[in-house]
DRENTORDO-172760 format. One record per residue: residue in three letters; z, x, y of N, C-alpha, C, O in turn. Coordinates in steps of 0.2 Angstrom, whole numbers, plus 5000, padded with zeros to 4 digits. Last residue first. Layout:
// residues N
ALAZXYZXYZXYZXY
...
//
This chain:
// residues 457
UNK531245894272531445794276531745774273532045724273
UNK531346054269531045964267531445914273531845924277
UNK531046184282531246134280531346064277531346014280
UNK529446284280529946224283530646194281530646194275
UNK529446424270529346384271529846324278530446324280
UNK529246594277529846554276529646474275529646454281
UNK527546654275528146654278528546584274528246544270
UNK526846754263526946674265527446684268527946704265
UNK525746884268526246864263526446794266526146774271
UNK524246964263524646904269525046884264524846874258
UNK522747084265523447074265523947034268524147044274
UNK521247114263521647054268522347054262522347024257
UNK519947164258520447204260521047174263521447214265
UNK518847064254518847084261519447124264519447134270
UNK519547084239518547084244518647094249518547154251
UNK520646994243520447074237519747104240519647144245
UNK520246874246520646914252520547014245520547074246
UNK519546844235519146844242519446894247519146944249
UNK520546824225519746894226519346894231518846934232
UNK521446744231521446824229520946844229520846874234
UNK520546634230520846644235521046714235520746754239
UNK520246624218519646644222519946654226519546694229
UNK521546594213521446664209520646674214520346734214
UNK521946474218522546554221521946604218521946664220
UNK521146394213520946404219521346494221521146534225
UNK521646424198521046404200520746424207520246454208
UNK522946334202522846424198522146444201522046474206
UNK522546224208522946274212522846324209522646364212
UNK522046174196521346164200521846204205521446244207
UNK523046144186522446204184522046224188521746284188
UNK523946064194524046134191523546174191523546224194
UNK523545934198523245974202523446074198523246124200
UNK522545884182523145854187522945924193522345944194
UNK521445774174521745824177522045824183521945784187
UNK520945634170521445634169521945704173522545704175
UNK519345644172519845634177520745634177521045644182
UNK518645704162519245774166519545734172519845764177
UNK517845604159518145634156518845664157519345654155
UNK516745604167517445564171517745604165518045654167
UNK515645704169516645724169516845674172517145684177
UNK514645604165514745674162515345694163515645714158
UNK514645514179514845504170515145554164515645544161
UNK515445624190514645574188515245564183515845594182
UNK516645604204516245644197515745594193515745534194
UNK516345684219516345624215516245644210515845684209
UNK517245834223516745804222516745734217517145724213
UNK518345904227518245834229517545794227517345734228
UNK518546044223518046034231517945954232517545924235
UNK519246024213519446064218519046054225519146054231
UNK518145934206519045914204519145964212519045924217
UNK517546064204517145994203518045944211518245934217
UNK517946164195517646154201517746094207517946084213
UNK518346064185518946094189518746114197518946104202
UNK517246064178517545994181518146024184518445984188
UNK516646214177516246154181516746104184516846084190
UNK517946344174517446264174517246234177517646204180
UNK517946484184518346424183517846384179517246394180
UNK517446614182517646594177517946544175518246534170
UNK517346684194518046714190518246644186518746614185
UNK516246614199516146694198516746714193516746754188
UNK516746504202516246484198516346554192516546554186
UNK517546514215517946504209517546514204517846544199
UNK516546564223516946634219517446614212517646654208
UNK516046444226515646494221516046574219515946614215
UNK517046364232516746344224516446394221516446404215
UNK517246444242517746444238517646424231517946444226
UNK515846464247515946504246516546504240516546534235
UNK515846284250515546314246515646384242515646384236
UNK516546314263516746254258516446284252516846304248
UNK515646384270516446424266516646374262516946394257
UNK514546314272514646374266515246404266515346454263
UNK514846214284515046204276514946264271515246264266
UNK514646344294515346304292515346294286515646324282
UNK513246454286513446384289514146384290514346424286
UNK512346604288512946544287513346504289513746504294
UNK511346674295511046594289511546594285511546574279
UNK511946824293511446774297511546724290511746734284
UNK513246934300512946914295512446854297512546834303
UNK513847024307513147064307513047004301512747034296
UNK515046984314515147034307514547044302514647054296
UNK514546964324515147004328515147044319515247104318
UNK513846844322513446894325514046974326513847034327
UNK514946774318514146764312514146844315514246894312
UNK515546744330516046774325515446794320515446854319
UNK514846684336514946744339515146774334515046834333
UNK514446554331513946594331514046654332513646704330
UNK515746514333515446514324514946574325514946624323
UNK515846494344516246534342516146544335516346584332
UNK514846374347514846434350515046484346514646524344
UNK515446264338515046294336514846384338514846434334
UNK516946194332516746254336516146304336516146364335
UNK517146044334516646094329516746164334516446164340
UNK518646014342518045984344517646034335518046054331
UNK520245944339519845984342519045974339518845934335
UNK520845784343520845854341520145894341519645884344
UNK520745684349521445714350521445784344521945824343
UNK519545624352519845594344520745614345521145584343
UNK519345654366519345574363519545584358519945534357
UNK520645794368519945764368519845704366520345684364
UNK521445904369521445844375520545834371519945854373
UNK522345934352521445954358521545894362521545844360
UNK522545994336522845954341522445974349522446024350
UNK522446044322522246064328522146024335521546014338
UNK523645934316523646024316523146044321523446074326
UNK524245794325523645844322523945904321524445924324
UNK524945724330525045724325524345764319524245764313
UNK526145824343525345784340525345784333525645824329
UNK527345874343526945824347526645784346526645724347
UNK528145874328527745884335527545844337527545784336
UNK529845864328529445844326528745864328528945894334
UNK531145904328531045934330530145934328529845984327
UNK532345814324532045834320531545884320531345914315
UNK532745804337533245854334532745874328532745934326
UNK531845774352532045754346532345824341532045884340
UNK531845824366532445794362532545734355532945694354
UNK530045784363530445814368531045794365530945734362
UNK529045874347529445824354530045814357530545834354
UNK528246034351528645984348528745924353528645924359
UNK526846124349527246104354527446044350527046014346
UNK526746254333526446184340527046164345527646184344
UNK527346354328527146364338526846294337526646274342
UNK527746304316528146334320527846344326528246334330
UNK526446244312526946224313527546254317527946214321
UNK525746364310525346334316525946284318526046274324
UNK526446424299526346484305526246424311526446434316
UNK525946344289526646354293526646384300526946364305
UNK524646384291524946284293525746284292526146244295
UNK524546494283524146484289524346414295524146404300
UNK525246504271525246544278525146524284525546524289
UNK524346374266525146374268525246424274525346414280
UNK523246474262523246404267523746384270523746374276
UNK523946584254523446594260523446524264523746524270
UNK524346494243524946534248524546564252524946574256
UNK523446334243523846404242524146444244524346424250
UNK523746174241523646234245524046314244524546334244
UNK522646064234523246114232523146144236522546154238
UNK522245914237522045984237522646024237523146014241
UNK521645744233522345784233522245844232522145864227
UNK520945614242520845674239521445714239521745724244
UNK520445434240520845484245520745564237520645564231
UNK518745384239519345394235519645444241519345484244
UNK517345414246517745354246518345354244518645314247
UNK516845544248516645494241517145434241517345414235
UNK517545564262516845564263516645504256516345454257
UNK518845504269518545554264517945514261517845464259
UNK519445444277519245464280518945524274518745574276
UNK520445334271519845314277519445384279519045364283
UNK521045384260520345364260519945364265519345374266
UNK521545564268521545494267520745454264520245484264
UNK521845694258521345674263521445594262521545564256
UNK523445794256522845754254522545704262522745694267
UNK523945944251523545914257523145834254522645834250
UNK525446014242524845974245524545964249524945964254
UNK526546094243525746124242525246074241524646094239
UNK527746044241527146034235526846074234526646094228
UNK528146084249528346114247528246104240528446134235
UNK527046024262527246104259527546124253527346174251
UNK526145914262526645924260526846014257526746044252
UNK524945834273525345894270526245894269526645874273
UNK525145724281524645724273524645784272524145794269
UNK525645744295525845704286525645694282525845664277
UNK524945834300525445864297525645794291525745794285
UNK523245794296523545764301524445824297524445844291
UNK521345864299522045874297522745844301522845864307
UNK520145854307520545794308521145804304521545754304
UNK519745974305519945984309520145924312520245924318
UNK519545974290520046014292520246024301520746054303
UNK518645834289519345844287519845894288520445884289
UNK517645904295518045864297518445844296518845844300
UNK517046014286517146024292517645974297518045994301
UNK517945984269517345974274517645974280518245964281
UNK518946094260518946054263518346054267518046104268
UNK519346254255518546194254518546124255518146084252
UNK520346304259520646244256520146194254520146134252
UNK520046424264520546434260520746354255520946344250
UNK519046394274518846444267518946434263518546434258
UNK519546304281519046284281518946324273518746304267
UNK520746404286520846354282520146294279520246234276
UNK520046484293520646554287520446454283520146444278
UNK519246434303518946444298519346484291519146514286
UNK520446394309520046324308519846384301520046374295
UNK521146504314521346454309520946404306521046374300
UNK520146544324520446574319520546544313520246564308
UNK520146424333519746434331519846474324519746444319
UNK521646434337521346364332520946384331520946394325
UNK521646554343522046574337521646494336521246504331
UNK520446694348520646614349520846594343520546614337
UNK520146804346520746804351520846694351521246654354
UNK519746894333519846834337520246824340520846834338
UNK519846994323520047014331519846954334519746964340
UNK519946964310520346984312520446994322520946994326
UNK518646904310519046854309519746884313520046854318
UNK518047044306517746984310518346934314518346924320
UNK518647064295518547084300518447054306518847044311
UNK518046944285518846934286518747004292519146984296
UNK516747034288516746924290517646934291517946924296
UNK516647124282516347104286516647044291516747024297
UNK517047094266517747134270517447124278517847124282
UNK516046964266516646944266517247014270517746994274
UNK514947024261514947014266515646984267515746994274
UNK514847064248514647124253515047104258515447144261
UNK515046974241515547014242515447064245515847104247
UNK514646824251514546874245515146924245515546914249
UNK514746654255514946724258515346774251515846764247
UNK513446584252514046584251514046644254513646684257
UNK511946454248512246504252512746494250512846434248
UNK511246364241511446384238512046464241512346494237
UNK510646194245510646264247511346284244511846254243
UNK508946114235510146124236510246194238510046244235
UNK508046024240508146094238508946104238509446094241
UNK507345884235507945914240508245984236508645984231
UNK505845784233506345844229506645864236506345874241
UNK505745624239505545694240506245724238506845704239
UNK505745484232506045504235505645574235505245584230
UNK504445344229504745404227504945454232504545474236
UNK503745184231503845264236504545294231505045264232
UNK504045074224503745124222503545194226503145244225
UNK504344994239504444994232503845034228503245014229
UNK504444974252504745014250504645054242504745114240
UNK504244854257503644904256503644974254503245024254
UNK504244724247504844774250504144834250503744854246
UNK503444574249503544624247504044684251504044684257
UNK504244424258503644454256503944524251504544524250
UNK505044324261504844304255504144354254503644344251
UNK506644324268505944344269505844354261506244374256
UNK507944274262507844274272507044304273506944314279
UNK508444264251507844224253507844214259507544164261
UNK509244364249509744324252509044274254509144244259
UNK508244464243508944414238509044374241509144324237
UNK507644504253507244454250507744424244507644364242
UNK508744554260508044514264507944464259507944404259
UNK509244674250509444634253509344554258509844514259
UNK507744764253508044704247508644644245508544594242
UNK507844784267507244714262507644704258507844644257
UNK508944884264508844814270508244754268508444694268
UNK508744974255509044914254509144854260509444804260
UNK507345034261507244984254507944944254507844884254
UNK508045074273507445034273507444984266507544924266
UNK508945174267509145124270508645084272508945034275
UNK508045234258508745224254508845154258508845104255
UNK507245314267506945264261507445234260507245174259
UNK508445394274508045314277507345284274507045234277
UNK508645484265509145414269508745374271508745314270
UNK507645544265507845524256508245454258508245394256
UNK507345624276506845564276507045524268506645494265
UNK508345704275508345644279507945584278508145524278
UNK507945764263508445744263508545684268508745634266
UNK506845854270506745804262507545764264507345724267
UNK506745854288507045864283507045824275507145764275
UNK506145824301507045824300507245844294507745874293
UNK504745824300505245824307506045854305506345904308
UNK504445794289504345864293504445894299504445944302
UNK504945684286504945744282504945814286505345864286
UNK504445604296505145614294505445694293505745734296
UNK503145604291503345634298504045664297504245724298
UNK503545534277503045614278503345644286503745684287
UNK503945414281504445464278504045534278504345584279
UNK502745354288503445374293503645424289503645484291
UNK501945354278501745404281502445404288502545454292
UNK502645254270502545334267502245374273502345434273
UNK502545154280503245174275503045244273503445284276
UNK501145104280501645124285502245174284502345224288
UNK501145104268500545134270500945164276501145224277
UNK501644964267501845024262501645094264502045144262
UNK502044884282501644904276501844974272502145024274
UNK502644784293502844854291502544864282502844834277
UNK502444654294502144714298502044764295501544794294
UNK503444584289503044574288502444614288502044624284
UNK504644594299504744614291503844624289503644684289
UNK503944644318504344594310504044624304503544664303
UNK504744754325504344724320504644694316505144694313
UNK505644784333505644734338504844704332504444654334
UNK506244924329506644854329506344814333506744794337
UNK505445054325505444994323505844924325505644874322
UNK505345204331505645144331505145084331504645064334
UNK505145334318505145284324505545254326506045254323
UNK505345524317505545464317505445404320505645414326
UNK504945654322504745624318504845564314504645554309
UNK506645704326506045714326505445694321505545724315
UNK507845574331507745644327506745634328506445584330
UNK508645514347508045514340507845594341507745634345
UNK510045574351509445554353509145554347509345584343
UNK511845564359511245564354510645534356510545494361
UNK512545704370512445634369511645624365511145644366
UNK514145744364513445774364512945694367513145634366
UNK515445694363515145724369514545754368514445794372
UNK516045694351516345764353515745774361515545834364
UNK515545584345516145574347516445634351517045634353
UNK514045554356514245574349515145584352515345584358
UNK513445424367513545504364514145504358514445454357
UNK512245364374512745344370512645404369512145434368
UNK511445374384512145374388512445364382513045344383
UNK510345214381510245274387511145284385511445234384
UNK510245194361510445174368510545244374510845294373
UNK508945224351509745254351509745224359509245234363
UNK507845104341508045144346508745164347509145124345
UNK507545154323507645064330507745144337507545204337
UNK507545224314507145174314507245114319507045054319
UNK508345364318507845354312507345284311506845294308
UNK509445324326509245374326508245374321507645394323
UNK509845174319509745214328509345254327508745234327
UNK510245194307509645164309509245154317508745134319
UNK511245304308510445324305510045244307509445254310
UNK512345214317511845284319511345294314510845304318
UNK512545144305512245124310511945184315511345194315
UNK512945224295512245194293512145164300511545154301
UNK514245274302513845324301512945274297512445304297
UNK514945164303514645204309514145254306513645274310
UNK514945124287514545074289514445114296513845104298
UNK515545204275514945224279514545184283513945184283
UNK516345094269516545174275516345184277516545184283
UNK516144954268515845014266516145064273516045054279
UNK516444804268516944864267516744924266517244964264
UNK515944714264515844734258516444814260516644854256
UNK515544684274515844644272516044674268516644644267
UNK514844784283515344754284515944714280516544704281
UNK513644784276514144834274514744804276515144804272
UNK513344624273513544654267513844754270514144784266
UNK513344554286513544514280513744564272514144564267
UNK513144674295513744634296513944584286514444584283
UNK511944704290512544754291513144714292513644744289
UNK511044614289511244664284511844714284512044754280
UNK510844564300511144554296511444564290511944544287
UNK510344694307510944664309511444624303512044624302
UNK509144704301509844764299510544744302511044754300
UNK508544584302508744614297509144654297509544644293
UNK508244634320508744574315508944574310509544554310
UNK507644734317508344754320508844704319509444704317
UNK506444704312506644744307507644744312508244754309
UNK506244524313505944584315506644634310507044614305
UNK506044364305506544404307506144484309505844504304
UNK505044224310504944294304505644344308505544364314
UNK504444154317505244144315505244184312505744164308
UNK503144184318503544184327504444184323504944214326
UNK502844154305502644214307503344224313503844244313
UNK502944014305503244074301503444124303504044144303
UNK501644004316502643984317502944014311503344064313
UNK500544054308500844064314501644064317502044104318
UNK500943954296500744024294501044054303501544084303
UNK500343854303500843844299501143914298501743914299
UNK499343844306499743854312500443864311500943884315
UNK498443884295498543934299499043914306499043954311
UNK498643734291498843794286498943864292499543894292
UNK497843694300498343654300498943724297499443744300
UNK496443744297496743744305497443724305497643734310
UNK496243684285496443774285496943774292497543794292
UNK496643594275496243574282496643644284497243654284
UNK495843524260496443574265496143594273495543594276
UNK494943454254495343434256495843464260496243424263
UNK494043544249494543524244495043504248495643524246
UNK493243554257492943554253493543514246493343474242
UNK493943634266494043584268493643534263493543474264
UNK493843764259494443754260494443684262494943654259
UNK492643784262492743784255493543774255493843774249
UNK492343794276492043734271492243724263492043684260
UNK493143914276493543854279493043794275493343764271
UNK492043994271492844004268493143934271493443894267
UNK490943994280491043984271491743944269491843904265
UNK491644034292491143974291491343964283491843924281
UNK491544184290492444144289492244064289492744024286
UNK490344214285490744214280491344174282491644134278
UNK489744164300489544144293490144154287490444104285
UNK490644294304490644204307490544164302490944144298
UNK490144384301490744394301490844304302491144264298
UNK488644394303488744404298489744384296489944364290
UNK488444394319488744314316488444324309488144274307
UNK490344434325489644434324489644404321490144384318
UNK492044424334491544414328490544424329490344414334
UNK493444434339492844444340492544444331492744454325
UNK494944304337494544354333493844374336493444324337
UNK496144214338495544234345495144294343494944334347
UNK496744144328497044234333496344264337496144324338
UNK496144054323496844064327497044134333497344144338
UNK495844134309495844064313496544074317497144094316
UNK496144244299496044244307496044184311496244194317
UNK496444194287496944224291496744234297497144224301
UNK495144184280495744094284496044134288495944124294
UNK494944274277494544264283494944204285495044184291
UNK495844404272496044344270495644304275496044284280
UNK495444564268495744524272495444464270494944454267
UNK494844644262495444644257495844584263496344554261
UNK494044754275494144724268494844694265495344724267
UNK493644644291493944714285494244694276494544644273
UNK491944594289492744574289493044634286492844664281
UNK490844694296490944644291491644634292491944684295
UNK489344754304490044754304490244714300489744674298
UNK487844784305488144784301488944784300489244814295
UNK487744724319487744674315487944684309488244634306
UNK489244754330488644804327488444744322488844714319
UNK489444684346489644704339489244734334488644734336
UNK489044624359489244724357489244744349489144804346
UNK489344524358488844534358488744614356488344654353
UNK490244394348490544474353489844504353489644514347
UNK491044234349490444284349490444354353490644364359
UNK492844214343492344224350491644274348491644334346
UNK493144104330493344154334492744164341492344114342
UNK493243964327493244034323493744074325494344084323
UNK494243804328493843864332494043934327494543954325
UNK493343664321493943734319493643784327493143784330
UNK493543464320493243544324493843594324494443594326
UNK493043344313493443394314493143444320492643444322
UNK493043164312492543234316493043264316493543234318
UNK493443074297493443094303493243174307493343224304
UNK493543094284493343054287493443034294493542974296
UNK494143204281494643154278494243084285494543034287
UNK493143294290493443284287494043224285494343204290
UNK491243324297492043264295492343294290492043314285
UNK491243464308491143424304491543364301492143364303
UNK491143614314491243554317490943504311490243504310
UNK491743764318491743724313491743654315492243634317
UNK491143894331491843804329491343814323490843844322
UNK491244024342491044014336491643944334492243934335
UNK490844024359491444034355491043984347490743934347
UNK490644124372490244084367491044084361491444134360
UNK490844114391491144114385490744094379490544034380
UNK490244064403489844124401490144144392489844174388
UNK490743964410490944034411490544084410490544134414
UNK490143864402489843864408490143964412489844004416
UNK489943894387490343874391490043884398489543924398
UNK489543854369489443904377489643864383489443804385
UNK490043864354490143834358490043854366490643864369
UNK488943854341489043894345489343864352488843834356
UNK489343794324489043804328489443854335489943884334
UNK489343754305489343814311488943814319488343814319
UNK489043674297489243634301489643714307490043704312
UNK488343774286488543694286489143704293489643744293
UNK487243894290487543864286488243814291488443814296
UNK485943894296485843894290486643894284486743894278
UNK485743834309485343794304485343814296485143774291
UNK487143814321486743864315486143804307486243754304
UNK486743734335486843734330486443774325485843774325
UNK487643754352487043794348487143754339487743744337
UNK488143664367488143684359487543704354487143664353
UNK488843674382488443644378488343694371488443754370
UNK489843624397489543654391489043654386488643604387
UNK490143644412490043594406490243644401490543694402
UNK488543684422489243664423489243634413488843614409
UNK487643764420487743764427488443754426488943784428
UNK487843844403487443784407487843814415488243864415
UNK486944004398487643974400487443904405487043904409
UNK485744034387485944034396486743994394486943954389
UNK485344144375485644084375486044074383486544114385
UNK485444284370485044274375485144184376484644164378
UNK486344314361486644324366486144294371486444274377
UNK485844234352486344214352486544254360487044234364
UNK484744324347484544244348485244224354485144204360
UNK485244424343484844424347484844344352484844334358
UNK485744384331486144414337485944434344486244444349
UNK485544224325485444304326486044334332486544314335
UNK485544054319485744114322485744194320485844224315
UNK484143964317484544034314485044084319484944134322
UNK484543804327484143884325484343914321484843874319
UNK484743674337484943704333484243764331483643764332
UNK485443614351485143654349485143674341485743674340
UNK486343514365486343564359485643564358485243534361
UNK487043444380486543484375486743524369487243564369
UNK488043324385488143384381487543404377487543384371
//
């Protein structure tokens, strides 16, 4: 086995023959126990060869790379032990320095090569970001009971892993990654850097929205955090210290221009659930899904209540909504024409929806089409379904209701500031609604009187 020793250069080092067969070794003259191992292949490969703990060691660096620029240098901020191991190109300003670092490591007895296998295997059993959310999901939203655990699954689909071929949405769309979102589920915890993190929520941002990209800071950060409590990774949250993006509050409603428009509008539809959907979407500021997962047993007519079950209300607590003599109109009229069951006397319906629909959930679907026609039919633009939700908070605002009434009437969670007004009953928040519900139909010219109630049970 020949060797040699020299100043390594780069010069020097490329022009070094390959033996016939074998190998054979270069040795650096200028620092301690660096040499060049040349293979008959044609492969040079940078070792650390020396005694430790009293016995011949040998490190492998990394591989001589003759292309390399010689002013090239370890990227900064980088850990040179960290490369051992990982088949690293190098030059032999880059060699020399990780040379240094191992003898100053073995210098004190640490045998780096041992340390970086160690580091390695961590690494191999390091949880990726899909296993953590799994975890994460099952041990604590799951456990813990969180409502929104289909809907945190789908954003980590959509927003940070991959959405599956052929999965669709509950009304039949079939879902796909939002734009400017990745997938991550197959990096480990480790990977995914700070740098990384802001410049995903940037794309986000600009892909989907301040708001979306607010979700999946939210839900990134408590998935590490979660990680590093439960001592299942012991690195930084790369989340930490990213600041949320300002979220503009949209402020749309149906004005008083536009309202005698719109209840016209409303007037010549020939499709009567569509119709209804939006008289009781307006009339009871109920969310898009609530009104069209309305069940007849969580109305009470002759109260005048609607209430929203917990399982399906959005801030978690079930919700008690007054309904006015506009909403009532509207949910008697639909009870007398639904289809009833067959030879029962009580004469119950069929279905246990108000908008009742041959579909997977059993009721009726978003009506978008029909939203856009009805928009275009009464010449108004840039109104959403939920701005009638809104529309009814802002005309109660206009005639002078109070914030926590507001508040209290559209279901909102109440911060600190009005738990105060939780004691309020639903009296003031029915006055309240019948007096927006009046200047809306007052505005739009709409005359409706309350048919005959039901019958109590």
């Amino acid at each position: 086995m020949a060797s040699e020793k020299f100043s390594f250069t780069k010069s020097a080092l490329t022009a070094v023959v390959p033996p016939s067969s074998g190998r054979t070794y270069c040795i650096d003259t200028q620092t301690r126990g660096l040499c060049l191992d040349v293979l008959a292949s044609g492969t040079k490969t940078f070792q650390i060869y020396r005694k430790f703990d009293g016995k011949p060691k040998r490190i492998v660096l990394g591989r001589f790379s003759p292309t390399l620029s010689d002013a090239r240098d370890l990227p900064t901020g980088t850990d040179p032990l960290s490369l051992i191991g990982n088949s690293a190109e190098l030059n032999v300003r880059m060699a020399r320095k990780l040379a240094d670092a191992v003898n100053a490591s073995m210098d004190k007895s640490v045998d780096p090569a041992a340390n970086a296998r160690t580091v390695r295997q961590l690494k191999e059993q390091e949880m990726t970001l899909r296993q953590a959310f799994d975890r994460y999901f099952s041990d604590h939203v799951l456990a813990h009971e969180k409502r929104s655990a289909q809907l945190m699954k789908d954003d980590f689909a959509r927003y940070l892993g991959t959405v599956p071929a052929g999965q669709k949405k509950t009304h039949g769309k079939e879902r796909s990654k939002s734009a400017g979102t990745v997938d991550w589920e197959t990096r480990k915890l480790s990977s995914i850097s700070p740098a990384d993190t802001r410049r995903m929520l940037l794309n986000a941002k600009d892909g989907t929205g301040a708001r979306t990209s607010n979700r999946i800071l939210a839900l990134l950060r408590a998935i590490f955090n979660k990680m590093i409590d439960w001592h299942l990774y012991t690195g930084a949250n790369p989340c930490a210290g990213i600041d949320k993006f300002k979220e503009n509050s949209r402020e749309r409603f149906l004005t008083g221009d536009e309202l005698p428009r719109f209840f016209a509008a409303i007037d010549k539809i020939d499709h009567v659930d569509f119709k209804d959907f939006i008289l009781l979407s307006l009339f009871t500021g109920a969310r898009r899904a609530n009104v069209l997962g309305m069940r007849w047993q969580d109305i009470n007519f002759h109260a005048a209540i609607l209430t929203i079950p917990t399982e399906v209300s959005k801030n978690g607590n079930p919700l008690t909504i007054p309904l006015t003599d506009a909403a009532r109109t509207v949910l008697v009229r639909r009870m007398g024409n639904a289809p009833k069951m067959a030879n029962d006397p009580a004469e119950k319906t069929a279905s246990p929806y108000v908008f009742a629909a041959n579909s997977a959930t059993g009721y009726m679907s978003p009506p978008n089409k029909h939203w856009k026609a009805l928009l275009a039919d009464a010449g108004i633009e840039d109104l959403r379904l939920h701005d009638l939700r809104r529309s009814l908070g802002s005309w109660a605002a206009m005639g002078g209701t109070s914030l926590p009434i507001i508040g209290k009437m559209l279901g909102h969670k109440t911060s600190q500031a009005t738990s105060v007004y939780a004691h309020l009953q639903t009296g003031p928040v029915a006055l309240a609604m019948e007096a927006a519900t009046a200047a809306m139909q007052a505005q739009g010219k709409v005359v409706d009187r309350l048919p005959p109630l039901p019958p109590s049970e």
